[in-house]
C-alpha positions as CSV (number, residue, x, y, z in Angstrom):
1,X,-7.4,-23.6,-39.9
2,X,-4.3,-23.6,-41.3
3,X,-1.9,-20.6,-40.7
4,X,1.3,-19.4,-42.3
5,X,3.3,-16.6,-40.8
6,X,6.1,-14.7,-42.2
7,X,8.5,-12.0,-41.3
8,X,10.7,-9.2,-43.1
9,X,14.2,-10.2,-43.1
10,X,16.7,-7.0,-43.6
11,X,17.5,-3.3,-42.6
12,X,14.3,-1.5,-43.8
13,X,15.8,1.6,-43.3
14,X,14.9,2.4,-39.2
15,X,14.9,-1.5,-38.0
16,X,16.8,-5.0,-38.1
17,X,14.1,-7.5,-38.6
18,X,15.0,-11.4,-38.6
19,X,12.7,-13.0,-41.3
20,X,11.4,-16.4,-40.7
21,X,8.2,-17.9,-42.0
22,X,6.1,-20.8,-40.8
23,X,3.5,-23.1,-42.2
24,X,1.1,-24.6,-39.5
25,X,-1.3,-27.5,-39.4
26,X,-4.7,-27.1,-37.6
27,X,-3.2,-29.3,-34.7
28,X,-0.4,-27.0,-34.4
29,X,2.0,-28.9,-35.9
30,X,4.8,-27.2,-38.1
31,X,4.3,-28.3,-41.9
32,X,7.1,-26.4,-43.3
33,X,9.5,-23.6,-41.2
34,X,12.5,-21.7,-42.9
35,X,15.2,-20.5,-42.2
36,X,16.2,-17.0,-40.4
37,X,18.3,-14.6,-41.8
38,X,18.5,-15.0,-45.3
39,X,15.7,-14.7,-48.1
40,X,13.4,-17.9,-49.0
41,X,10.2,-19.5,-49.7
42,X,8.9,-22.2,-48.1
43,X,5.9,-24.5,-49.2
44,X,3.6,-27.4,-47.9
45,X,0.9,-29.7,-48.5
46,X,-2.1,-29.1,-47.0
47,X,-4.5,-32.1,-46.4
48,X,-8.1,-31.2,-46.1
49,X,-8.7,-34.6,-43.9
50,X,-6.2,-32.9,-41.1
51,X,-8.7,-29.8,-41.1
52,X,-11.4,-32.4,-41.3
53,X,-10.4,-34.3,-38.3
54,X,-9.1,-31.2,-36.3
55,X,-12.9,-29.7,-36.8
56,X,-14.4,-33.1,-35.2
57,X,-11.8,-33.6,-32.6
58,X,-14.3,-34.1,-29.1
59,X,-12.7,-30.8,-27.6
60,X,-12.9,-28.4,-30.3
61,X,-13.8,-25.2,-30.1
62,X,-16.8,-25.2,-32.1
63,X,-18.7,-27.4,-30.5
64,X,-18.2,-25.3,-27.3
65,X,-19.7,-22.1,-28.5
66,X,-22.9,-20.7,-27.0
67,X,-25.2,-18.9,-29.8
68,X,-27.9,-18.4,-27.6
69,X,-25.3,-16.0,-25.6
70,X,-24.5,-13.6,-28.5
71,X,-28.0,-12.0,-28.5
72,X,-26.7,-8.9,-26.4
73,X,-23.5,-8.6,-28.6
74,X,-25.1,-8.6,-32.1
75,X,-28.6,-6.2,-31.6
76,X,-28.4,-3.1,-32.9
77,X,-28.2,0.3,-31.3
Protein backbone atom coordinates (compact mmCIF):
# COMPACT_ATOMS: atom_id res chain seq x y z
CA UNK A 1 0.00 0.00 0.00
CA UNK A 2 0.84 3.29 -0.16
CA UNK A 3 0.92 5.49 2.94
CA UNK A 4 1.01 9.22 3.62
CA UNK A 5 1.62 10.58 7.03
CA UNK A 6 1.25 14.00 8.32
CA UNK A 7 1.80 15.99 11.44
CA UNK A 8 0.30 19.33 13.16
CA UNK A 9 2.78 21.97 12.92
CA UNK A 10 2.15 24.88 15.66
CA UNK A 11 1.21 25.74 19.39
CA UNK A 12 -2.28 24.13 19.70
CA UNK A 13 -2.79 25.73 22.75
CA UNK A 14 -1.17 22.90 25.49
CA UNK A 15 1.77 21.49 22.91
CA UNK A 16 4.58 22.38 20.31
CA UNK A 17 4.19 19.98 17.62
CA UNK A 18 6.74 19.93 14.46
CA UNK A 19 4.59 19.21 11.35
CA UNK A 20 6.06 17.21 8.65
CA UNK A 21 4.31 14.93 6.20
CA UNK A 22 5.43 11.97 4.14
CA UNK A 23 4.33 10.21 0.99
CA UNK A 24 5.52 6.46 0.83
CA UNK A 25 5.79 3.94 -1.90
CA UNK A 26 4.80 0.25 -1.15
CA UNK A 27 8.69 -0.53 -1.12
CA UNK A 28 9.23 1.99 1.41
CA UNK A 29 10.58 4.40 -0.51
CA UNK A 30 9.80 8.21 0.13
CA UNK A 31 7.73 9.66 -2.98
CA UNK A 32 7.44 13.11 -1.67
CA UNK A 33 8.64 14.46 2.15
CA UNK A 34 8.10 18.21 3.31
CA UNK A 35 9.42 20.28 5.12
CA UNK A 36 9.23 20.79 9.15
CA UNK A 37 8.27 23.73 10.66
CA UNK A 38 6.35 25.75 8.49
CA UNK A 39 2.85 25.04 6.73
CA UNK A 40 2.73 22.99 3.27
CA UNK A 41 1.39 20.47 0.99
CA UNK A 42 3.11 18.00 -0.61
CA UNK A 43 1.97 15.70 -3.60
CA UNK A 44 3.07 12.59 -5.60
CA UNK A 45 2.40 10.23 -8.29
CA UNK A 46 1.35 7.08 -7.43
CA UNK A 47 2.06 4.20 -9.95
CA UNK A 48 -0.26 1.26 -9.67
CA UNK A 49 2.60 -1.02 -11.37
CA UNK A 50 4.85 -0.26 -8.01
CA UNK A 51 1.83 -1.63 -5.97
CA UNK A 52 1.59 -4.26 -8.59
CA UNK A 53 5.13 -5.43 -8.37
CA UNK A 54 5.37 -4.89 -4.50
CA UNK A 55 2.20 -7.41 -4.18
CA UNK A 56 4.18 -10.13 -6.41
CA UNK A 57 7.56 -9.61 -4.89
CA UNK A 58 8.70 -13.60 -3.83
CA UNK A 59 8.69 -12.44 -0.04
CA UNK A 60 5.59 -10.72 0.38
CA UNK A 61 3.52 -10.86 3.04
CA UNK A 62 0.60 -12.22 1.42
CA UNK A 63 1.75 -15.12 0.17
CA UNK A 64 2.89 -16.05 3.69
CA UNK A 65 -0.46 -15.93 5.45
CA UNK A 66 -2.00 -19.12 6.88
CA UNK A 67 -6.02 -19.11 6.39
CA UNK A 68 -6.38 -22.42 7.60
CA UNK A 69 -4.95 -20.85 11.08
CA UNK A 70 -7.65 -18.15 11.57
CA UNK A 71 -10.44 -20.73 12.36
CA UNK A 72 -10.08 -20.15 16.27
CA UNK A 73 -9.81 -16.31 15.86
CA UNK A 74 -12.98 -15.69 13.67
CA UNK A 75 -15.84 -18.33 15.28
CA UNK A 76 -18.25 -16.83 17.17
CA UNK A 77 -18.90 -16.90 20.85
Amino acid sequence: MFGVFANQWGYNGHSTHFGGASILGPDGETLAKSARLQDGIIKARLDPRALYEARNERNHILKQRRPEMYGEVTRMI
